[in-house]
N, C-alpha and C positions, 0 to 999 in steps of 0.2 A: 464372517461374511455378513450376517444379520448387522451385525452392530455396526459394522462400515453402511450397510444401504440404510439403514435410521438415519446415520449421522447427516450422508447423502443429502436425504429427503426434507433434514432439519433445514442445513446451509442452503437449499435451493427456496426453503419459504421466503426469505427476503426478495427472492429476481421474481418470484411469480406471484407473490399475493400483496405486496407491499407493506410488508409489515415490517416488524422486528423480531427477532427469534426469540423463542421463550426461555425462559431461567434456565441454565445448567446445560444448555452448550459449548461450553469451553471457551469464554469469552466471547464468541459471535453475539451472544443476545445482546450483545452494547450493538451491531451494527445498524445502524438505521439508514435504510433504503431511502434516495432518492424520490421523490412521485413521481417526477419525471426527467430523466435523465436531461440535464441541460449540460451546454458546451464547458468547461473548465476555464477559468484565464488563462493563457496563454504567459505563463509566467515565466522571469526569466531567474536566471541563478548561476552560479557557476561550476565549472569541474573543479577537481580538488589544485589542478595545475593551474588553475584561474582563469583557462579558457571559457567564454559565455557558452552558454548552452537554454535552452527554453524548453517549456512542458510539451509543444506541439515536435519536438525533435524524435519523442519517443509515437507517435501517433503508428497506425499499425500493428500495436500491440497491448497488450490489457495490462498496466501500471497501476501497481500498489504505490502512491505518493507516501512514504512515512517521514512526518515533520517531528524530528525529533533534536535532543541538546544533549551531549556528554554529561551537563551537570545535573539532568533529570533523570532520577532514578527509574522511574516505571518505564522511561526510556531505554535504558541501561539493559533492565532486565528483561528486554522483550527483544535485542538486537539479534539475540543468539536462533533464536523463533523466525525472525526475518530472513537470517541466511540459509536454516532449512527447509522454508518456504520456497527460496530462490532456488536452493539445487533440487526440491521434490518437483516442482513444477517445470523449470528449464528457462532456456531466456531464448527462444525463436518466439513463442506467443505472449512472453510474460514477463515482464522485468518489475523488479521491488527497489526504487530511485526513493533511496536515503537523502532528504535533504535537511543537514544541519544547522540550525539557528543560533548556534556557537559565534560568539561576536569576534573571540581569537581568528577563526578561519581555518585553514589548513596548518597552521600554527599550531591547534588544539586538538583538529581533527584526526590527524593521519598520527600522532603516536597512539591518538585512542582506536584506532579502527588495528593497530600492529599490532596493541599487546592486547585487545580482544580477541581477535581471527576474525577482522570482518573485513579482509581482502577483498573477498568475492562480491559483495554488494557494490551495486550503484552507488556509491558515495561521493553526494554534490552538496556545493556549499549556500548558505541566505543569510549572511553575517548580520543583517540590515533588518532580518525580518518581515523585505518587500515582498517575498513571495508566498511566505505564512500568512500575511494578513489577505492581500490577494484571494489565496483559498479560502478564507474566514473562519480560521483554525481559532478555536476558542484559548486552549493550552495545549500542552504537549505530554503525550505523545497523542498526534492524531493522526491516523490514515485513513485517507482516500484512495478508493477503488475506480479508475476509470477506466471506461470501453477502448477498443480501436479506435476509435475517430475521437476520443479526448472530454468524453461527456461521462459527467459524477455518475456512478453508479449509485455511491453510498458509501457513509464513514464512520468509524468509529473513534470517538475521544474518550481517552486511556488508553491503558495500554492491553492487548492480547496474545494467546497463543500463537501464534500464525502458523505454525506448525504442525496445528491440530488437523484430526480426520472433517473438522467440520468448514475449518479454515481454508483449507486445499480443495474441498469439495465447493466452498465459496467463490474462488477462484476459479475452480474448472467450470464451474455454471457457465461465470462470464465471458469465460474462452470459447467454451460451446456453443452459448447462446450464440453469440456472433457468427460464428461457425456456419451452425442452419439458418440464418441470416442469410449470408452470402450466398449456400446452395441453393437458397428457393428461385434467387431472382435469376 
């Protein structure tokens, strides 16, 4: 229980003091906070069936953006991290929108997400790379954290656990913050 309310207290330094976390957090200390949370682009992309879909579709809910590509590895190996992320958290407050920069498409994508097990993930497509640059993704893998209302929290380039105690507690900050947010007013 100690060791869970440390981890806690780690993941929450980035929403309240504006820093970055320090070495040997479990990959959070790559996240670097926002100064100020500003709006997202309103990016567009597709579903895996090709229907359009845009970043403000998800508003409502705290979106991990992960820009990632089947043929990046540090990709690869953090997908499996993202989908325990998606089911420790849940998807009424919180959904993790997989968008791949795979130039094949749904062509490349969907036998890679079958013989993974990454069903359960948000999986949408940026053949184009319009909406990586957009978010001004340096490489891959990057994610971005944003609020309800679609404004950067903060991101990390490379790839992480996301499945760690300090990852989920990252997440729950943002969902809670919001949270008492709304009850004040």
């Amino acid at each position: 229980m100690k060791r869970l309310l440390v981890a806690a207290v780690i993941a929450l330094l980035p929403l309240s003091l504006g820093g970055t976390l320090p070495a040997g957090a479990e990959g959070m200390e790559k996240f670097i906070r926002a100064k100020e949370p500003q709006p997202a682009p309103d990016v567009e992309f597709t579903e895996l069936g090709g229907a359009p879909a845009r970043l403000s579709d998800f508003r409502g809910r705290v979106v991990l953006v992960n820009l990632w590509a089947t043929w990046c590895a540090p990709c690869v190996k953090e997908m499996p991290s993202l989908v325990k992320l998606q089911h420790m958290i849940g998807t009424r407050d919180f959904v993790v929108l997989a968008l791949s920069s795979d130039r094949g498409g749904a062509r490349v994508v969907e036998p890679f997400i079958a013989e993974n097990g990454l069903e359960t993930l948000a999986v949408y497509l940026d053949p184009k790379g319009n909406a990586t640059r957009k978010l001004g993704a340096r490489g891959l893998p990057t994610s971005i954290l944003l609020d309800r209302q679609g404004r950067e929290l903060g991101r990390i380039l490379g790839s992480a656990e996301w499945d760690s105690a300090d990852a989920v507690a990252l997440v729950r900050s943002a969902i809670d913050t919001v949270e008492r947010a709304d009850r004040s007013r």
